[in-house]
TORMI-558697 format. One record per residue: residue number from 1; residue in three letters; y, z, x of N, C-alpha, C, O in turn. Coordinates in steps of 0.02 Angstrom, whole numbers. Atoms other than C-alpha are relative to their C-alpha. Example, Ala and Ser with C-alpha at 12.3 -4.5 7.8 and 13.67 -1.06 7.14 Angstrom:
# TORMI-558697
(atom 1 'ala' (-59 0 45) (-225 390 615) (60 0 45) (59 33 97));
(atom 2 'ser' (-59 -3 -42) (-53 357 684) (55 37 -39) (110 45 -14));
This chain:
# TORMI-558697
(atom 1 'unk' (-60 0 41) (0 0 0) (63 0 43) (105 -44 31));
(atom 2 'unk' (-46 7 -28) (121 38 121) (-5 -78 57) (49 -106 67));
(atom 3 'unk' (5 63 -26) (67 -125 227) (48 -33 -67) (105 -50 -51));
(atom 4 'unk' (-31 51 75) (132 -216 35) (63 7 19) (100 -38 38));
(atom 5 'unk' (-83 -6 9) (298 -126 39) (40 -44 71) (91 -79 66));
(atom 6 'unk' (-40 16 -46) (339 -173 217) (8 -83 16) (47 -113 54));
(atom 7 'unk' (-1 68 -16) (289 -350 199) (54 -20 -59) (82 -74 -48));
(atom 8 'unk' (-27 9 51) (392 -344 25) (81 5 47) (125 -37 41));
(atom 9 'unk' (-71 -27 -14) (548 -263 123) (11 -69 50) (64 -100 42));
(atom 10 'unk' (-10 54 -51) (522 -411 275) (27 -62 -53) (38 -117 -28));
(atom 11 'unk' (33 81 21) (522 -548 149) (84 -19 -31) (115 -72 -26));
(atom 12 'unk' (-67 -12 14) (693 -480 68) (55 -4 67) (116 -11 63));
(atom 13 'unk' (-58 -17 -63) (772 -461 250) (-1 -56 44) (51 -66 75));
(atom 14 'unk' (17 34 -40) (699 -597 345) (58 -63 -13) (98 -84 30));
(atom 15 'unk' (-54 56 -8) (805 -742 262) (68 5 37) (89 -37 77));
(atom 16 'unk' (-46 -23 -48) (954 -655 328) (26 -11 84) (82 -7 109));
(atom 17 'unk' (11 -8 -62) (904 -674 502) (-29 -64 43) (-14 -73 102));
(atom 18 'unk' (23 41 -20) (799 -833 518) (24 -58 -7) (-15 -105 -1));
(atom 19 'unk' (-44 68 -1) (936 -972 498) (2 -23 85) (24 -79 96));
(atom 20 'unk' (10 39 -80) (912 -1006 705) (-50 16 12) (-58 13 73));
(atom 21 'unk' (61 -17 -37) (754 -955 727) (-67 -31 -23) (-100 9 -56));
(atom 22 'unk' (74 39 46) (594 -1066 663) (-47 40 16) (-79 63 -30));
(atom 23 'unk' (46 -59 26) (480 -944 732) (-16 46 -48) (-67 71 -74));
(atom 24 'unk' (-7 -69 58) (547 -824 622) (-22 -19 -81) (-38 19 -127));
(atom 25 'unk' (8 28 62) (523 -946 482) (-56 0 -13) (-71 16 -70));
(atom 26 'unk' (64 24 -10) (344 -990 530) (-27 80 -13) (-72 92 -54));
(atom 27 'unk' (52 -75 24) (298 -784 533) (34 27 -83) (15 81 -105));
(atom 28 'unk' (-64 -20 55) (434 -771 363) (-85 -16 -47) (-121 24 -77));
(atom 29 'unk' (60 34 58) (281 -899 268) (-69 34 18) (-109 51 -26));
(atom 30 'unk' (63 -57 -7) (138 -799 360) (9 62 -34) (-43 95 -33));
(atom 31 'unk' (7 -85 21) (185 -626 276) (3 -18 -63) (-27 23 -99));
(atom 32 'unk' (3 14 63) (219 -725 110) (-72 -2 -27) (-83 19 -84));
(atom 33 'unk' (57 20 20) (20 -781 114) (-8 68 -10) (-1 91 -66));
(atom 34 'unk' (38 -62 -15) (-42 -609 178) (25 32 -65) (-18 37 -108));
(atom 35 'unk' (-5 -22 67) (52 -531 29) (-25 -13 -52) (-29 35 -90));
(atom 36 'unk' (30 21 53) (-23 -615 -97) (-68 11 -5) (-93 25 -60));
(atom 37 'unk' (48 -20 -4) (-190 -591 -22) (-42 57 -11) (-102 66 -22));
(atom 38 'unk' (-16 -62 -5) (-148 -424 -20) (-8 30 -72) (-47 77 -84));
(atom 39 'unk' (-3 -1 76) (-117 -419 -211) (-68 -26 -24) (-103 16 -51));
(atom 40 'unk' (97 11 16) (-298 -497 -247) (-60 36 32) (-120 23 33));
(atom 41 'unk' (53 -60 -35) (-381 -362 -160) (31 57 -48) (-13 70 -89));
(atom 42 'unk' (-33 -46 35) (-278 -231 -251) (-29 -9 -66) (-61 35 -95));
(atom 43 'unk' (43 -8 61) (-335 -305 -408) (-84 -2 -22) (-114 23 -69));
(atom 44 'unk' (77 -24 -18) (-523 -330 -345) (-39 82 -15) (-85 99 -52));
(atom 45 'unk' (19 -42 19) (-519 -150 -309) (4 32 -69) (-33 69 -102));
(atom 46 'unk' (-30 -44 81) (-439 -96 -466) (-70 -16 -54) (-88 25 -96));
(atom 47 'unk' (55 7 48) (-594 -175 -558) (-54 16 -7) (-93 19 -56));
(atom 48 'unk' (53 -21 -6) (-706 -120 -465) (-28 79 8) (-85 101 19));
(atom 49 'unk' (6 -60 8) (-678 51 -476) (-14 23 -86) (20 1 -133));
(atom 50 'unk' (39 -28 65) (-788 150 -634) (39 26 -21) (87 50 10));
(atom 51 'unk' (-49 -63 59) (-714 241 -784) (-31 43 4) (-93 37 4));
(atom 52 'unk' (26 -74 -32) (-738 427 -743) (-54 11 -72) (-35 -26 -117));
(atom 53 'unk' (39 -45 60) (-879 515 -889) (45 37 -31) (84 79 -9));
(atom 54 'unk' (-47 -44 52) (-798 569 -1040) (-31 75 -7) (-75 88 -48));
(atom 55 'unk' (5 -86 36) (-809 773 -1041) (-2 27 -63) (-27 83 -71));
(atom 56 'unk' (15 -19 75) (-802 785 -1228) (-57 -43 -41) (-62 -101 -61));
(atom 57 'unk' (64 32 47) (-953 753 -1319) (2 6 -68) (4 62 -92));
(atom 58 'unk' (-4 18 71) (-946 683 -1500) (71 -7 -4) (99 20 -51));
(atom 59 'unk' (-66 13 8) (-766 624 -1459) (20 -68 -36) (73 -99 -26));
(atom 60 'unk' (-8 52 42) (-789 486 -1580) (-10 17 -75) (-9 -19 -125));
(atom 61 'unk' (-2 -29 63) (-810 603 -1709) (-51 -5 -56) (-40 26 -108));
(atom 62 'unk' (26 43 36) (-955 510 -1793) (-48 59 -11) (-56 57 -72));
(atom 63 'unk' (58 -61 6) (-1094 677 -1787) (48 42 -46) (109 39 -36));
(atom 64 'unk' (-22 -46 14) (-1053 811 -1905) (-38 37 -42) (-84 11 -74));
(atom 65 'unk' (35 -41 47) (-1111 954 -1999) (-14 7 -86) (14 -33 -122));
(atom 66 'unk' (-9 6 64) (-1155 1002 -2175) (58 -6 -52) (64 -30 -108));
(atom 67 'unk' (-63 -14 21) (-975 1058 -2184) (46 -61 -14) (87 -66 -59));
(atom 68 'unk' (-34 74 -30) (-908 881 -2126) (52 29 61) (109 5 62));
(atom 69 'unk' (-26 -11 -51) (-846 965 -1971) (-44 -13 65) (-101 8 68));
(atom 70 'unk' (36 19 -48) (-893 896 -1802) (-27 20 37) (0 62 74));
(atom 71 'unk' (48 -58 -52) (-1038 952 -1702) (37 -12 73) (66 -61 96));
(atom 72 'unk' (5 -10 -77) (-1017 1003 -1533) (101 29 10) (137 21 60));
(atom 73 'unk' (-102 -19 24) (-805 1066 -1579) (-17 72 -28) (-68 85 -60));
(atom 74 'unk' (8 -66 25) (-784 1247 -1616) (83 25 -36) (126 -19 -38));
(atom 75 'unk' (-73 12 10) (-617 1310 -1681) (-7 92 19) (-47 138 19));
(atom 76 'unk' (-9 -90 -57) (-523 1469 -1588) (48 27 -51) (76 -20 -80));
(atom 77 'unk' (-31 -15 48) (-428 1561 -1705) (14 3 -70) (-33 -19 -103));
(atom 78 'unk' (12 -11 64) (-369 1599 -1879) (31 -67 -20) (46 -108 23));
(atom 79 'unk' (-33 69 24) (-293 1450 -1999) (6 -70 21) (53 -109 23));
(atom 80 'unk' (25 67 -47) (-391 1308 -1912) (-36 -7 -68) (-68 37 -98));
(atom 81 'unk' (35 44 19) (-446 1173 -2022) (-26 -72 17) (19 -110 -1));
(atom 82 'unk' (33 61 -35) (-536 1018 -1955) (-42 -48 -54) (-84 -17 -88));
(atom 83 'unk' (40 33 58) (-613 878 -2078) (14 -70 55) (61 -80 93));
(atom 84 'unk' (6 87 -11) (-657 686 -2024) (22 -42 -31) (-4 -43 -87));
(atom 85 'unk' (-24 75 30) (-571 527 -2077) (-31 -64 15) (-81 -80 46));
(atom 86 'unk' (43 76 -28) (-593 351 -2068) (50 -30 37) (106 -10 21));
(atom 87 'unk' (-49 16 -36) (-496 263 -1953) (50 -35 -32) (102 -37 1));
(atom 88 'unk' (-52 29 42) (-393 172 -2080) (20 42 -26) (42 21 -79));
(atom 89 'unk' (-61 -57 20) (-302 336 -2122) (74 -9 50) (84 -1 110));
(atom 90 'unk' (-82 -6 -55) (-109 317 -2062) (-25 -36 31) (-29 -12 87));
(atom 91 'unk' (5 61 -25) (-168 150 -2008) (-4 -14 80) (23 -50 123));
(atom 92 'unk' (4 -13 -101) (-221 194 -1833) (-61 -72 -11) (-86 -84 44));
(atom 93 'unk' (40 60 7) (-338 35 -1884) (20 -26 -59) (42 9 -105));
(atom 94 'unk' (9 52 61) (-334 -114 -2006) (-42 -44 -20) (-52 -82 28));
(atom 95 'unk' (63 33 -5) (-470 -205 -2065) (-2 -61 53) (46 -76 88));
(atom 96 'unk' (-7 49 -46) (-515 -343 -1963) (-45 -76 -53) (-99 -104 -65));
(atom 97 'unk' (12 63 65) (-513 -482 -2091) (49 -54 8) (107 -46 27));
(atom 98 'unk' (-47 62 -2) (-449 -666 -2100) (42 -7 -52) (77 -58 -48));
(atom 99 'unk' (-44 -3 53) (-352 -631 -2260) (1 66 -38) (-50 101 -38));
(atom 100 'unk' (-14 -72 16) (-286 -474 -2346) (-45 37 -57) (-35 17 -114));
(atom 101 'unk' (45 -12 60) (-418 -379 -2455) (50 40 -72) (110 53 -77));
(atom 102 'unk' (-22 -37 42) (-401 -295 -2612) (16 70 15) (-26 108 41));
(atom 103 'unk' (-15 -69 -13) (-304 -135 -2600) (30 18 38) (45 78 35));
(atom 104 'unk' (-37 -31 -59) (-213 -123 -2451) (63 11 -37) (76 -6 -95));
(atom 105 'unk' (-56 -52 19) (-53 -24 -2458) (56 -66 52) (36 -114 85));
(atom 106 'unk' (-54 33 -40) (121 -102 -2375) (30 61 43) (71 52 88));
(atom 107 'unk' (-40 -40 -47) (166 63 -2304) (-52 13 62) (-105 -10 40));
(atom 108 'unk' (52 -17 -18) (54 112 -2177) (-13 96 14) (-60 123 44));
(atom 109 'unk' (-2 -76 5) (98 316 -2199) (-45 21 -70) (-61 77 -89));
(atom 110 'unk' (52 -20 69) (-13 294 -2370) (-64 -28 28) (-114 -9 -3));
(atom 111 'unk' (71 27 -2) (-159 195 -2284) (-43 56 -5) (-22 114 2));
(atom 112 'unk' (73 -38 25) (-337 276 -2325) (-42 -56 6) (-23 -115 5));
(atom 113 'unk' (64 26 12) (-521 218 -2322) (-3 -58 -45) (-17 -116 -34));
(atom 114 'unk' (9 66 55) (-516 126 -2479) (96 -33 -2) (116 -74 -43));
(atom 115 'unk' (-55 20 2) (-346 88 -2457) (43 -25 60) (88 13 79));
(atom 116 'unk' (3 -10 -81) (-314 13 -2282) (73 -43 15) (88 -87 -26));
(atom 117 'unk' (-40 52 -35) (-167 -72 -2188) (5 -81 18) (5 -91 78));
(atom 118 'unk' (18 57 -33) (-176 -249 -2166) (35 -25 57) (92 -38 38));
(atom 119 'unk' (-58 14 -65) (-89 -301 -1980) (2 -74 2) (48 -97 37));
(atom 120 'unk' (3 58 -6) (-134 -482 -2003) (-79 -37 0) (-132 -6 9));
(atom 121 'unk' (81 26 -28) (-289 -610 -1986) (-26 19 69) (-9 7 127));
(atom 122 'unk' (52 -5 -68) (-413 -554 -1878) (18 56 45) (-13 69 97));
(atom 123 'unk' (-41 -38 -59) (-285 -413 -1805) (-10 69 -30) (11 89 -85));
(atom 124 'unk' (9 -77 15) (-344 -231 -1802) (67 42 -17) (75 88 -57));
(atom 125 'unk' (-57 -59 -9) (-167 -168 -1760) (23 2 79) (-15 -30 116));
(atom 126 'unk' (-23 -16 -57) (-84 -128 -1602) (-33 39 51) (-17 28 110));
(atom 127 'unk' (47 -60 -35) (-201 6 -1526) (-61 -25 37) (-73 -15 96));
(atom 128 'unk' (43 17 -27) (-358 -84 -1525) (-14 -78 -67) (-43 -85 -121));
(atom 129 'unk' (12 67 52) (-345 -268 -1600) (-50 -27 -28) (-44 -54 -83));
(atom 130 'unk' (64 36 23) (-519 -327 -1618) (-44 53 -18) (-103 34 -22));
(atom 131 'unk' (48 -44 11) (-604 -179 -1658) (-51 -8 -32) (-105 15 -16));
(atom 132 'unk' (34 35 40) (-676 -260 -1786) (-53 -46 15) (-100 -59 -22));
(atom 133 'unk' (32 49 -27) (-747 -387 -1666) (-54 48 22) (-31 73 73));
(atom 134 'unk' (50 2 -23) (-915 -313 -1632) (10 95 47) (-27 125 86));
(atom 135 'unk' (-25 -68 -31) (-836 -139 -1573) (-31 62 -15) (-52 51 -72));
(atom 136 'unk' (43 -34 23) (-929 24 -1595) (34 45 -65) (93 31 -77));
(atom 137 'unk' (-38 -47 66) (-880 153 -1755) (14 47 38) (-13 71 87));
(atom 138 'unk' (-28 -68 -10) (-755 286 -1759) (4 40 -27) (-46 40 -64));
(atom 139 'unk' (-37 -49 65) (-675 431 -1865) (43 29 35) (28 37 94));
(atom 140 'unk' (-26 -35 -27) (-522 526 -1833) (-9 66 -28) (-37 81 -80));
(atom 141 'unk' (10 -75 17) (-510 706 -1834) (92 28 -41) (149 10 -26));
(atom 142 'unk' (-41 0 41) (-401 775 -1959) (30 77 5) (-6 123 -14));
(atom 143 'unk' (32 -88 -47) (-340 953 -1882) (82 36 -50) (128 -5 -60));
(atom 144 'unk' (-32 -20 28) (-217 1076 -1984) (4 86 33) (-48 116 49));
(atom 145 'unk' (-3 -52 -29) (-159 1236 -1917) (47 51 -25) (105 36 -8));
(atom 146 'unk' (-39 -29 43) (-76 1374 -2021) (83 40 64) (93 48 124));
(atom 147 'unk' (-78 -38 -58) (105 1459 -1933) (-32 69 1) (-27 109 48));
(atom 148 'unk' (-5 -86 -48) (42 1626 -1947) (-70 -8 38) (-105 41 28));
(atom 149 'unk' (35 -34 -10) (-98 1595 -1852) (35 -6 98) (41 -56 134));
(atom 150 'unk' (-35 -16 -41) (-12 1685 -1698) (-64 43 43) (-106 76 14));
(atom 151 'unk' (-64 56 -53) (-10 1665 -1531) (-22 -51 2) (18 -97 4));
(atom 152 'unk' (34 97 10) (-129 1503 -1539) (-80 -7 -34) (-125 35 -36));
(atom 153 'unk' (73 10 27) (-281 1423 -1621) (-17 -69 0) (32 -102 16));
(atom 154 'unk' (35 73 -24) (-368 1256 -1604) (-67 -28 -8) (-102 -4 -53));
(atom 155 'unk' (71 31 7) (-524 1160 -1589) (-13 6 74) (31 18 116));
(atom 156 'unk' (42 -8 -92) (-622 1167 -1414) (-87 -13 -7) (-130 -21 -50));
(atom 157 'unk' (74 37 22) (-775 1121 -1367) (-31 37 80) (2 37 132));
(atom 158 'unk' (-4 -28 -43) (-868 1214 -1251) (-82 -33 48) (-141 -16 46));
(atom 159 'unk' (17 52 -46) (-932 1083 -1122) (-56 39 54) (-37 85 90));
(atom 160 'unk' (54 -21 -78) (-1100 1121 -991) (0 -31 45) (-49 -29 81));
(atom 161 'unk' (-1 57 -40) (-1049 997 -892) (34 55 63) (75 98 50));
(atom 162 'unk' (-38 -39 -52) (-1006 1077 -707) (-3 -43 43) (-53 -79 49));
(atom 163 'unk' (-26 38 -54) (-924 991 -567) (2 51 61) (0 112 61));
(atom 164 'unk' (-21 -28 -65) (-896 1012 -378) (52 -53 6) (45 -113 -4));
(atom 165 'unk' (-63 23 39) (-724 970 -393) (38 20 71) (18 52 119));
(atom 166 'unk' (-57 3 -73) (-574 959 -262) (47 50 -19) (52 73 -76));
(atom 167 'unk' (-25 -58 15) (-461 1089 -236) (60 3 -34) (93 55 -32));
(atom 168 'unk' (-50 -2 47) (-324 1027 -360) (-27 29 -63) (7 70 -93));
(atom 169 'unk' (28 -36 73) (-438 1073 -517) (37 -30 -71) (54 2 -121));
(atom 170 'unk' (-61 28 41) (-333 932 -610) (-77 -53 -55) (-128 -84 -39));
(atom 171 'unk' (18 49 43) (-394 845 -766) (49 -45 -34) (110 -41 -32));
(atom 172 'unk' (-42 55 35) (-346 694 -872) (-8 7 -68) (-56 41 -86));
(atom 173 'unk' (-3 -11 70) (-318 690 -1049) (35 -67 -35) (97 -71 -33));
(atom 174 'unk' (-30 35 16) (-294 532 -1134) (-50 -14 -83) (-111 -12 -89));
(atom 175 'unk' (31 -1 68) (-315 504 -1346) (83 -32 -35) (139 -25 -10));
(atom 176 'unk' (-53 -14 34) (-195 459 -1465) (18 34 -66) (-9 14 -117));
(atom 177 'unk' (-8 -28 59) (-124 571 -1591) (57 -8 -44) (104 -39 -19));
(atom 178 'unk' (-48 23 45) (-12 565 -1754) (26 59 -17) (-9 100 -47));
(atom 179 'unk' (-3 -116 27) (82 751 -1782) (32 -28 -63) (63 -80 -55));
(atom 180 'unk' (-21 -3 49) (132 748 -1947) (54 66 -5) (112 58 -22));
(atom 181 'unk' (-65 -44 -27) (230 908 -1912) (-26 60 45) (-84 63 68));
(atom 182 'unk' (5 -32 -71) (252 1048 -1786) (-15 -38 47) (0 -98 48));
(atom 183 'unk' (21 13 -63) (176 1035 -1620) (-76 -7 24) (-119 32 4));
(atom 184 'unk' (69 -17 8) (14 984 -1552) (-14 2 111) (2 -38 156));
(atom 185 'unk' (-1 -6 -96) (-31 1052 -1345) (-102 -20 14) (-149 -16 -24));
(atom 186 'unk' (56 -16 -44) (-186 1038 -1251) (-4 43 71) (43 56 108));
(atom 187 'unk' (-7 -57 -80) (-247 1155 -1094) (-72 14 -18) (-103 -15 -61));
(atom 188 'unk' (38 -37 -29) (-382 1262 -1038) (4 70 -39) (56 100 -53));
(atom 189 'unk' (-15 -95 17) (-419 1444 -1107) (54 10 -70) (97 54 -74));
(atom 190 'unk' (-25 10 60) (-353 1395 -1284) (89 40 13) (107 90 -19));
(atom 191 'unk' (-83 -6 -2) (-146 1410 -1225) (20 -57 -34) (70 -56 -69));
(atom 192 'unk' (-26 67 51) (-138 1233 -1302) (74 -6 20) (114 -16 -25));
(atom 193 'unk' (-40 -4 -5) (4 1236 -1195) (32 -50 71) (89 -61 91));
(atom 194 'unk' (-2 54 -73) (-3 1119 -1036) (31 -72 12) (65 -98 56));
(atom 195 'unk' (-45 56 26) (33 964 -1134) (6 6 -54) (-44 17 -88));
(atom 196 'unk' (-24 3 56) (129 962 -1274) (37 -65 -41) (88 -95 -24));
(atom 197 'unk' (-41 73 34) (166 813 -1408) (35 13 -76) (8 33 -127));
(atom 198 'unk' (-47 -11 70) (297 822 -1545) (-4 -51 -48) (-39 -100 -33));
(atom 199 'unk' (-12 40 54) (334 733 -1706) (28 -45 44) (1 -85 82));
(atom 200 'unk' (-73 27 -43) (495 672 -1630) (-36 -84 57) (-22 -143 58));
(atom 201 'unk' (24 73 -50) (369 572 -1473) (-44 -34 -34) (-73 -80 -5));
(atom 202 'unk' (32 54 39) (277 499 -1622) (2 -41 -23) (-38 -87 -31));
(atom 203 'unk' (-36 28 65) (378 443 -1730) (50 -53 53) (86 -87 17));
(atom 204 'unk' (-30 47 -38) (466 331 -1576) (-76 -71 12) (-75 -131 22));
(atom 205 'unk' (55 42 -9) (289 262 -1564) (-36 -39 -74) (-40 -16 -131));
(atom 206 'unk' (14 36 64) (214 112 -1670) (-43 26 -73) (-104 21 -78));
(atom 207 'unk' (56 -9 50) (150 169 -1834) (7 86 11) (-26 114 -33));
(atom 208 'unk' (2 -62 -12) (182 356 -1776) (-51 13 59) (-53 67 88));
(atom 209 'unk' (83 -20 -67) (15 346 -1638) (26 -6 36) (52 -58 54));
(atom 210 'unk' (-43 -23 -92) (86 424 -1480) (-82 -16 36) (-135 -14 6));
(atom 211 'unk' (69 2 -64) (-56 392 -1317) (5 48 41) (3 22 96));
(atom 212 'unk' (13 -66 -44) (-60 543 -1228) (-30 -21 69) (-78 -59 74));
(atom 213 'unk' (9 41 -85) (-76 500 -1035) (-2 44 39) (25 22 90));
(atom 214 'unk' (-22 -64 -40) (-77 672 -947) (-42 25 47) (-102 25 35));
(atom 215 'unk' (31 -49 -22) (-129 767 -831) (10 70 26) (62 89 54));
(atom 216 'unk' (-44 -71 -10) (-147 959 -809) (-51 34 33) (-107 9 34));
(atom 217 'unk' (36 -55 -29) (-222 1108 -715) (-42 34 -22) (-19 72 -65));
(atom 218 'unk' (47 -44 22) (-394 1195 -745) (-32 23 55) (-18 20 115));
(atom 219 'unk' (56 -22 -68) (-538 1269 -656) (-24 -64 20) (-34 -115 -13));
(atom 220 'unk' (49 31 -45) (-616 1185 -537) (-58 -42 1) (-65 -100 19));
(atom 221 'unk' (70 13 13) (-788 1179 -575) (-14 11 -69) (-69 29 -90));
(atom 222 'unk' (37 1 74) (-790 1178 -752) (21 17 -68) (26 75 -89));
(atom 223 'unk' (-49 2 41) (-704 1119 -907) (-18 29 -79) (-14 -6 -130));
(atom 224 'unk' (38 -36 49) (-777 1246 -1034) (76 14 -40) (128 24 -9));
(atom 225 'unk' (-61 -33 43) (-645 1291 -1179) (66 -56 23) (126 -45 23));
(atom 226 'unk' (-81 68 11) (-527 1121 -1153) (8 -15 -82) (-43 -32 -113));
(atom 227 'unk' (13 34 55) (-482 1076 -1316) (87 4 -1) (125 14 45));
(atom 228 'unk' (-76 20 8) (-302 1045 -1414) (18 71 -72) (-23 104 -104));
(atom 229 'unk' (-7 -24 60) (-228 1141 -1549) (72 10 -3) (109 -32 22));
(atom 230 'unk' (-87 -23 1) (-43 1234 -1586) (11 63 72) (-21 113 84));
(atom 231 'unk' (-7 -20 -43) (33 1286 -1437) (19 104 19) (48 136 -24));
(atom 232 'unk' (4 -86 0) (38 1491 -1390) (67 -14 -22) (108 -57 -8));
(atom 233 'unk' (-61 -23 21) (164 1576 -1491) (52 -40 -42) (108 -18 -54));
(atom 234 'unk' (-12 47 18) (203 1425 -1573) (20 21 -87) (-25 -4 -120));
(atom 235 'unk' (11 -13 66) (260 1495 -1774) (7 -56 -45) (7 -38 -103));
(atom 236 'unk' (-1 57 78) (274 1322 -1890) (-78 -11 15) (-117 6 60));
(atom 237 'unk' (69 29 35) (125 1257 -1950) (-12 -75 43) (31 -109 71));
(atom 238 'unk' (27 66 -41) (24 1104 -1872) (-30 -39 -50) (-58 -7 -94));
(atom 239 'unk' (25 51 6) (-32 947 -1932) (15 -69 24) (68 -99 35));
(atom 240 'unk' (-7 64 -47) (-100 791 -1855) (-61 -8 -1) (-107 29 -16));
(atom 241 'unk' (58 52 -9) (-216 664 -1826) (-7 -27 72) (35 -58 103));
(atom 242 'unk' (21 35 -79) (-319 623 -1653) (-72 -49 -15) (-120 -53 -54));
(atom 243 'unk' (65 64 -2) (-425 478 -1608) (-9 -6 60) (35 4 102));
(atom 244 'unk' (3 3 -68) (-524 443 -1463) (31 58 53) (75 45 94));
(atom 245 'unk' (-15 -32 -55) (-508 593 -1363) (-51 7 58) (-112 18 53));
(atom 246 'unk' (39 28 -60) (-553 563 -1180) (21 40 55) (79 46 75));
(atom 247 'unk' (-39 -56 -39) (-555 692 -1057) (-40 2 77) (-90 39 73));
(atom 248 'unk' (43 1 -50) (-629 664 -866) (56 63 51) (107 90 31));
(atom 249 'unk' (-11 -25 -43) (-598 761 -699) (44 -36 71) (17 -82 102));
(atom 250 'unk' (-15 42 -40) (-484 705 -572) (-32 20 80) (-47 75 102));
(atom 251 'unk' (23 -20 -66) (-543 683 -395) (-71 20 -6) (-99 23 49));
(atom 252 'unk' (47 -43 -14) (-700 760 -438) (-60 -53 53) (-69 -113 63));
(atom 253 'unk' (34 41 -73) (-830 751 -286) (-86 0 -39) (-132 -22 -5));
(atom 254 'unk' (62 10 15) (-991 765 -408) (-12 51 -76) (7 107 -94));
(atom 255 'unk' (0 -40 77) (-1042 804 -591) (-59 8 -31) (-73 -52 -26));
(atom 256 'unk' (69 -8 36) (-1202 835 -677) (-3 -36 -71) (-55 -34 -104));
């Protein structure tokens, strides 16, 4: 990388300098190739590096109990409610049809199951366009959290998965969610407080679905009790909608 920048900084400085000099011209078009070469290795590696193992199991929501709450999710606290949707709720999907069915809605803050969004022929939506094309099933999780329940409460999931892990102890956290109001955090040790996403960064995003891109500090060796909920000490009330939550280890040197 720093080889890139310096051939980037030569390439900007060099014309400057090489109006008498043809050597200079002749090594000016050599650093132009090598850069580019440079850039097709960059994207080589980039492809050829694996997507880390998702840490949350049943993060597609599709398993659940008698209750219709999802196996392998526990909830920490008082005034936690959790129920499953279909992904055409609040139009985090749209059918994937060549013409508009019966029933769809024009807003997409009323879409529902039987009542879905249409984004166009053939077009899921913004998030994940083809989903429709041959893509596996989802559900979102539908998570509600009362104000008094003080200092925090949530969903978590309490993961057997153990790492030998580097000495940052950093994870990633990427999903997208829809807050309908209050606040919704994720962390370690149910603080639900590490990352935090508001109405406010939703509601700038298409359709209300913010992408959550973060990363934050845990143990080390082992991401037992990660989950999301209302942040400590947090008194309004929570609601919101997550999809796809995806949670690996950064750096880690080996995982079971």
């Amino acid at each position: 990388m720093k080889k890139i920048i310096i051939a980037i900084l030569l390439v900007i400085a060099i014309p400057f300098y090489c109006n008498a000099d043809k050597g200079l011209l002749v090594e000016f078009d050599e650093l132009k190739t090598e850069i580019e070469i440079l850039k097709e290795r960059i994207k080589d590696l980039e492809l050829s590096i694996p997507s880390p193992a998702n840490i949350f199991i049943n993060s597609d929501f599709l398993k659940v109990n008698q209750s219709g709450f999802p196996e392998t999710w526990r909830t920490y606290g008082n005034g936690v409610t959790a129920e499953v949707v279909h992904p055409y709720t609040k139009a985090f999907i749209g059918p994937y049809t060549e013409k508009t069915i019966t029933g769809t809605v024009n807003n997409p803050e009323h879409a529902t199951e039987n009542s879905p969004y249409w984004y166009g022929r053939y077009n899921c939506g913004p998030r994940i366009s083809r989903q429709g094309w041959g893509d596996r099933p989802f559900k979102l999780l539908h998570l509600k959290i009362s104000g008094n329940a003080i200092p925090y409460a949530g969903i978590i999931q309490h993961s057997n998965v153990l790492f030998i892990g580097n000495e940052t102890g950093r994870y990633h956290i990427r999903c997208y969610v829809k807050v309908i109001k209050g606040k919704l955090g994720f962390s370690q040790d149910v603080n639900f407080s590490q990352v935090v996403v508001t109405k406010d960064e939703c509601g700038r995003s298409p359709q209300g679905w913010y992408l959550v891109d973060h990363s934050f500090e845990a143990q080390r060796t082992s991401p037992k009790y990660i989950g999301f909920g209302k942040p400590r000490n947090d008194q309004d009330d929570l609601e919101c909608y997550i999809a796809l939550p995806y949670l690996y280890a950064e750096n880690a040197l080996w995982r079971n």
